[in-house]
N, C-alpha and C positions, 0 to 999 in steps of 0.2 A: 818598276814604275814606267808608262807610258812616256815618251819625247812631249814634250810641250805643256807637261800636266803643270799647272800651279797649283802649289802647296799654302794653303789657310789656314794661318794658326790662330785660333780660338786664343781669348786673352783667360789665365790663370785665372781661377778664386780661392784663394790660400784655405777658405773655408766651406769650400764646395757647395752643393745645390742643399744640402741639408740645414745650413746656417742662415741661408736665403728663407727658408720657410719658416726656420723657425721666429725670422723677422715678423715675416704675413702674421704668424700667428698671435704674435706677441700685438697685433696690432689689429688681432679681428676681437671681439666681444664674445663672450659663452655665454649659456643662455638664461645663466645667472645675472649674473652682469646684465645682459638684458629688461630681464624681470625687476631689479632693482631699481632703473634706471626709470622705464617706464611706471613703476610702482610710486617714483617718487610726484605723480601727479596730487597724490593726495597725501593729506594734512596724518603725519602718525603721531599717537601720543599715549597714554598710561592712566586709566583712571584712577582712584583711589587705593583701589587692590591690587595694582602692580600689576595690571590685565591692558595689554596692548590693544591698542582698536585704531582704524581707519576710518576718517572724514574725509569723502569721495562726492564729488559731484555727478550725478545721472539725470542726464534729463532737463536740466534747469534746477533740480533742486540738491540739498544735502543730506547724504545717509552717512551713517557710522554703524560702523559694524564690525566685530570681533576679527583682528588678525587670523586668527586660527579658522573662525566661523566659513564653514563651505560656500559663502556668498562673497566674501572678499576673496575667497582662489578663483572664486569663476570668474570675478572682475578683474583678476591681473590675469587669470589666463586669456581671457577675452584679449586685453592689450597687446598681449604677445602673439597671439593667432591675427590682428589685424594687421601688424606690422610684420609678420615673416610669412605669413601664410601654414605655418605650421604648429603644432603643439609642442608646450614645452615638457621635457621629460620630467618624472616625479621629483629624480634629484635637484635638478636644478630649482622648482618649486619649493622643496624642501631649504635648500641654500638662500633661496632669495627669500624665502618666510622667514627663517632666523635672523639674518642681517635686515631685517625690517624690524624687528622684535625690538634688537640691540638698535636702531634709530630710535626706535617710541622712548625705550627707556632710559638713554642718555643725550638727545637731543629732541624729545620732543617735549611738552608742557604737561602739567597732571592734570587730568579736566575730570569733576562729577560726572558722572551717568546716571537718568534716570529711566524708570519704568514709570509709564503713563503717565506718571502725575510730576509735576518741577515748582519751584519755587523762586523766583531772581528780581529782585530790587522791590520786593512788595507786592507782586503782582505771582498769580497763577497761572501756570499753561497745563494744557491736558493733550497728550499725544492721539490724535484721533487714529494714529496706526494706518495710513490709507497709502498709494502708491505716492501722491504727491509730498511726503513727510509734512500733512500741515498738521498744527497744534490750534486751539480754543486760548487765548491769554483772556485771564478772566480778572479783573477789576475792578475796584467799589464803584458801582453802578453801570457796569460795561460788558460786554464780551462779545471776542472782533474773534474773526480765524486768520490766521497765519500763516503767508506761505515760509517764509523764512523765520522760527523760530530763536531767538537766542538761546534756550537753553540746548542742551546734549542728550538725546533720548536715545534709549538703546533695545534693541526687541529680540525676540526670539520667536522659532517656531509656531507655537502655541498661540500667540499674538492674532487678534484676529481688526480687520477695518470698523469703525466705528462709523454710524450714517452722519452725514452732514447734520448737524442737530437745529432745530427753528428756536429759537432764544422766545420768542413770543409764546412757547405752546405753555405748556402747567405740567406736572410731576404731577399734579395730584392723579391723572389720567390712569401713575400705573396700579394704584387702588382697584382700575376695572381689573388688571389682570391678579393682582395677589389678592387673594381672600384672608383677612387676618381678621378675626373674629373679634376684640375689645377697641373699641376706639382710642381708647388711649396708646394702645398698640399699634394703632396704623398712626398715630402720628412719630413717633418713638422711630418707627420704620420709618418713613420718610426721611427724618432727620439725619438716620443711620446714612441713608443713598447719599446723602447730598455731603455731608463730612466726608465719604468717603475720598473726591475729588480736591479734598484739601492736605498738602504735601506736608510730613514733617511734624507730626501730630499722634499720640494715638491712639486707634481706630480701637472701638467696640468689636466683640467678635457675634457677628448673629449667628443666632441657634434658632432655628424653627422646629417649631414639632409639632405631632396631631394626628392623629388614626390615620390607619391605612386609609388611603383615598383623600385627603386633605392636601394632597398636589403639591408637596412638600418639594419635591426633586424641580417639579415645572416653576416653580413661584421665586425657588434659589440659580435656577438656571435664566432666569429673564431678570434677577435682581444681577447676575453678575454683567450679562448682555447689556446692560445700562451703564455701568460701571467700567468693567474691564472684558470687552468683548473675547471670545476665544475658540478655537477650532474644536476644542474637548476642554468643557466648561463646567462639566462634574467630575472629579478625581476619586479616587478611591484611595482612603486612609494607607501610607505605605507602613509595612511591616518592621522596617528597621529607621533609629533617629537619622541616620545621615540623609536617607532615602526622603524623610521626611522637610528636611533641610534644605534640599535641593528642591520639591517640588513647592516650599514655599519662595525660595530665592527669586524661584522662574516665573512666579503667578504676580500680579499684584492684588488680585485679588483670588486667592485658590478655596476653591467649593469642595469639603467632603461630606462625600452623600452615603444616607444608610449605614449612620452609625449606630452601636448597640453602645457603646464606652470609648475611656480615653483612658489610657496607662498613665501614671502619674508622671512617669518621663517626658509622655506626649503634652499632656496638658502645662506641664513647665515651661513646654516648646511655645505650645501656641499663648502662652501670659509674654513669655519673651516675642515673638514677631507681631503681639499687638500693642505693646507700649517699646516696640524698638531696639536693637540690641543684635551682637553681631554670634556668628557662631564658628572656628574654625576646624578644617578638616585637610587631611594632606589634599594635595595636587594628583600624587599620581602615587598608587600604593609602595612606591618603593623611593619616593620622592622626602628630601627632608624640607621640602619648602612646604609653606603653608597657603591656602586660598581661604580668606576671610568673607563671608557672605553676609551681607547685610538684610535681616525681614521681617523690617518691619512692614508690616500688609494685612490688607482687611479681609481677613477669614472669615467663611464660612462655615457654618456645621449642620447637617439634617438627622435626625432620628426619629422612631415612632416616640421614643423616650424622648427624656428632658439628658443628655451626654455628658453635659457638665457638673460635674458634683464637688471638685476642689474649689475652697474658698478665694482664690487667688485666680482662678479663672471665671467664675461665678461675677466678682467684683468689678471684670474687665467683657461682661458678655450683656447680650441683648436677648434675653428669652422671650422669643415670639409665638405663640400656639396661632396655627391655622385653622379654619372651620374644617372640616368634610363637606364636599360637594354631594348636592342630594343627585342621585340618579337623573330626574327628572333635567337638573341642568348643564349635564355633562355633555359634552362635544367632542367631534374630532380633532385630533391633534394637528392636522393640519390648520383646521380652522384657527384654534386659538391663536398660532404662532401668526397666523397671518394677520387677525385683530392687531396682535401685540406689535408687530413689526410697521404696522401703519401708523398706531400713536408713539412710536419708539423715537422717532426723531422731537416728536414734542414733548416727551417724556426727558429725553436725554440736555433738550435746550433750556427747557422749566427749567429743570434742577442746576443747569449751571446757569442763568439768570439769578436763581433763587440764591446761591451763592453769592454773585456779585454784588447783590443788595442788601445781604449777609454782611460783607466788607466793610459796607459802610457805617454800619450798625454797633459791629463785633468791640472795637475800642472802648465804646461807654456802657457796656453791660460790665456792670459790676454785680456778683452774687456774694453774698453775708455766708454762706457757709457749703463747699465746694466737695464733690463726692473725691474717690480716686482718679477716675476718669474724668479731671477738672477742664481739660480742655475741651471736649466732648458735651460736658454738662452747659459751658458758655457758649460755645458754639451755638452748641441746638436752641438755647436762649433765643440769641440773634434770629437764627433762622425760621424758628416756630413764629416771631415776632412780623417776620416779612411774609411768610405763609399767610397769617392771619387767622391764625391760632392762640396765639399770647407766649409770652415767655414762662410765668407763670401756668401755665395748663403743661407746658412741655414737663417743667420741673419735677411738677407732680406725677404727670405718667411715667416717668424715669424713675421717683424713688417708689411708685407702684410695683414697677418691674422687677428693682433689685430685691423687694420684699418678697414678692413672689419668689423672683429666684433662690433668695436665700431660704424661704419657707422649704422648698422643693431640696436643696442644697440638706439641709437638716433633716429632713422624711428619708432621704435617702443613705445620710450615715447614722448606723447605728448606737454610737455613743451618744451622739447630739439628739437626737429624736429619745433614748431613753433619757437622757438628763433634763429637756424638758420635759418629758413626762412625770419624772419625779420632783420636781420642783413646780409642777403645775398651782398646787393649794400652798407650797412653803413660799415663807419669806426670806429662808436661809437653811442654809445645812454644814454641818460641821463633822471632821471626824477622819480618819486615816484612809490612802486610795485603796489600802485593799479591803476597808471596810464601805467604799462607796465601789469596788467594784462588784459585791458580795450583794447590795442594793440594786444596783444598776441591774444585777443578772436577774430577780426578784423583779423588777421593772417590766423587763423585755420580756421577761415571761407571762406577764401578765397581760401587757400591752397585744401580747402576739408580736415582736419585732422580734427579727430574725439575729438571732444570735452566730449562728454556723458560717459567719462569713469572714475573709478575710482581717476587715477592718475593728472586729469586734475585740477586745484583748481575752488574752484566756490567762496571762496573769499583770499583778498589780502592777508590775514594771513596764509594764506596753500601756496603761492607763492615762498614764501621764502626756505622752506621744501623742496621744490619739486624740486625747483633751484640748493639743495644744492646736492642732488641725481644724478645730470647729470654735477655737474662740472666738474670731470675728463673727464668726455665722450669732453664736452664743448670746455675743455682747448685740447685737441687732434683733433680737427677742428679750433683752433686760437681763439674763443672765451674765453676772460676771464669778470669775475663782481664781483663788489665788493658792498656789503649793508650795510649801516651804519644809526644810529639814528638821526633825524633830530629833537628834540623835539615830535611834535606831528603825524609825519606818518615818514616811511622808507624811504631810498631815495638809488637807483640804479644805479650804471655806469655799460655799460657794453660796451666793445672793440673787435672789431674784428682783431684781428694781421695777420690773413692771413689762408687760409685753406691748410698749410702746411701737415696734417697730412692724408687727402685725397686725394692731390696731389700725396703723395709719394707710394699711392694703386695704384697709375695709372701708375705712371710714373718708379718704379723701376723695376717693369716685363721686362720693354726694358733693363735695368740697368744690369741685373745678368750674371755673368764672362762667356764667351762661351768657357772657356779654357776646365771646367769640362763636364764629358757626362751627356746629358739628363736623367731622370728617364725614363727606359721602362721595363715593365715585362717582365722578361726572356723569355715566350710564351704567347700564345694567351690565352684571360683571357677565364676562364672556365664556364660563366653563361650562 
């Protein structure tokens, strides 16, 4: 050591520079922590199904939207990129998604979520789905738009903006664009658009049909464009139920186009999402937890055919036939859509006008005897009423329809169409099912009805099944039977009471009030 050096002794740290840091650290934030922290700008909570969602403010206004959903990470990543300048790693997103999960579902409130359409204190709102989250609150005699909505609306992909709508214009307008050939039918459709917009009810399923060229796909894709806009607005029938279940969950109002049939699975499905009713399926195929989907929703169906042929779907459907457009008035596609897209906003405001005057209406319609679809039946009451068509002329085109339908419903199963064929001249029949299916086969054969089908029985024990499938159809042509145990085989009566119910497809066309104006499009139709 150097003469004159002084020696500097450094003070100890019993726990050296390592225990120092591990201080810093214990007192910096990860980037979890982070993301939670600024996460907790918005409102988390749990709708009905135990499905976490975020209410976030953008803009001035309020969205909500799926925890999970790819539009809530880019909004907490956003957060976290403005405050550190960089991106957070997956984990840490992963970490601060979960602990957001676990706030919705034991510290936040349960709140409904709706698709397009709400319901809250008597009053309706319709989500116009547009960047500013405004809704239509629609009330007896009223309808205001909204930027700040009370109810909870929730969207997805598919979702498409709805125009500003002019409440002054007329629904009858979009007669220019659908061609529906019976008038009692374009009213029947009208009434269908306009209930659609009413929450918590339900919905008819429309089925259009009509030759190639009757613009079947164009007429159901501008009827949903009014209703429930969408980016892919015609679907194609999925192959399996779950597939099917999901792509009604997601639609409020889903279109499938270029149908030949409906599997009887399928058509269960769709009587279930039009009078409401839930369906459940795991979460994640190795999950034991369940996701409950609620869909009820107003379906669509197009075929060259009539698709509907189960009596249970039949009883809950709108069968519409289109004309065919003659050559001569046929246009291009672009043009049509451009017509349709200029009266769409008067189309869209009519029809919810035409509701809110419905509202006021809807309480004092009282009907003496009410189909299945009773809500439906009073409704279009009211609404035909404010149209200025009558209550009465609605009624009628409605039980026009189902007789049609159910006429069509029986031509198309072969048991039903041979027992009315045989029971045409009788007042009654009597006698064992295998001696009326020994008839029945004598029937078909005569008739020319196709016996080689599925639905036909090939013995007496499938008779009874098949019988039991087309009784309502049956009893709405005045046939009733009744089967009972005789010991050793079944024994059949069956009565004809009168064909009251295809009488009155014919006969009440002459029948409807002439007081009210005819349905005609304001101009000449645009195809």
């Amino acid at each position: 050591m150097l003469k004159g050096t002084k020696i500097v002794r450094k003070p100890t740290n019993p726990m050296g520079d390592s225990g120092s840091k591990e201080r810093e650290d214990e007192k910096k934030e990860t980037q979890a922590e982070t993301l939670i922290r600024l996460g907790s700008k918005a409102e988390f909570f749990e709708n009905e199904l135990q499905e976490a969602f975020a209410a976030l403010v953008v803009n001035d206004h309020k969205e909500v939207w799926k925890v999970k959903s790819k539009r809530f990470k880019m909004w907490l990543m956003k957060q976290f990129y403005d405050e550190t300048g960089k991106p957070p790693t997956p984990d840490a997103m992963n970490q601060a998604i979960g602990v957001i999960e676990m706030k919705a579902a034991f510290e936040g409130e349960e709140h409904t979520l709706h698709i397009r359409v709400a319901e809250k204190d008597g009053k309706y709102y319709y989500d116009l789905t547009n960047e500013g989250w405004r809704a239509v609150v629609i009330e007896p005699g009223k309808c205001t738009v909204l930027a700040d909505p009370p109810t909870l609306f929730t969207r997805n992909k598919n979702m498409k903006a709805q125009v500003e709508p002019d409440f002054d214009g007329d629904i009858r307008l979009l007669l220019d664009h659908v061609r529906i050939k019976k008038e009692d039918d374009q009213l029947l459709y009208l009434v269908y658009v306009i209930t659609c917009f009413i929450p918590n009810i339900p919905h008819l399923v429309l089925v259009l049909s009509g030759e190639k060229g009757a613009s079947k796909s164009t007429s159901m894709r501008m009827t949903r464009q009014v209703v429930d806009p969408a980016v892919r607005d015609l679907l194609t029938m999925p192959n399996s139920i779950q597939d099917l279940v999901l792509s009604l969950a997601n639609n409020y109002m889903p279109i499938f186009d270029n149908l030949e049939g409906l599997s009887p699975d399928k058509s269960n499905l769709l009587c279930i999402s039009s009078t409401g009713g839930g369906f459940s399926k795991r979460a994640l195929w190795t999950d034991d937890d369940e996701t409950l989907l609620d869909i009820r929703r107003c379906v669509g169906l197009t075929g060259i055919n009539v698709v509907v042929t189960k009596a249970d779907l039949i009883d809950r459907s709108a069968i519409i036939e289109l004309e065919r457009i003659p050559e001569n008035e046929r246009r291009e596609e672009s043009m049509v859509w451009s017509a349709f897209e200029a009266d769409k906003p008067s189309i869209v405001g009519g029809a919810l006008k035409a509701l809110s005057d419905a509202m006021t209406l809807y309480p004092k319609v009282k009907l003496e005897k009410l189909p299945r679809m009773a809500d439906f039946a009073r409704w279009g009451y009211a609404i035909a009423e404010v149209l200025g068509y009558g209550g009465e002329r609605f009624i009628q085109a409605y039980q026009n329809n189902r007789n049609q339908a159910n006429e069509e419903a029986i031509s198309s199963h072969p048991v039903a169409n041979a027992v009315v064929a045989l029971m045409k001249d009788e007042p009654s029949w009597s006698g064992s099912v295998s001696t009326l299916l020994k008839e029945l086969e004598d029937v078909a054969e005569r008739e020319k009805i196709n016996t080689h089908v599925r639905l036909f029985p090939k013995a007496a024990h499938s008779l009874s099944s098949r019988l039991t499938e087309v009784k309502s159809n049956l009893l709405d042509v005045g046939i009733t039977f009744d089967i009972r145990h005789a010991g050793h085989c079944k024994l059949i009566s069956i009565k004809n009471e009168g064909t009251k119910a295809l009488q009155a497809s014919t006969e009440t066309g002459e029948e409807v009030p002439k007081k009210r104006p005819v349905l005609k499009p304001k101009r000449k139709h645009n195809w």
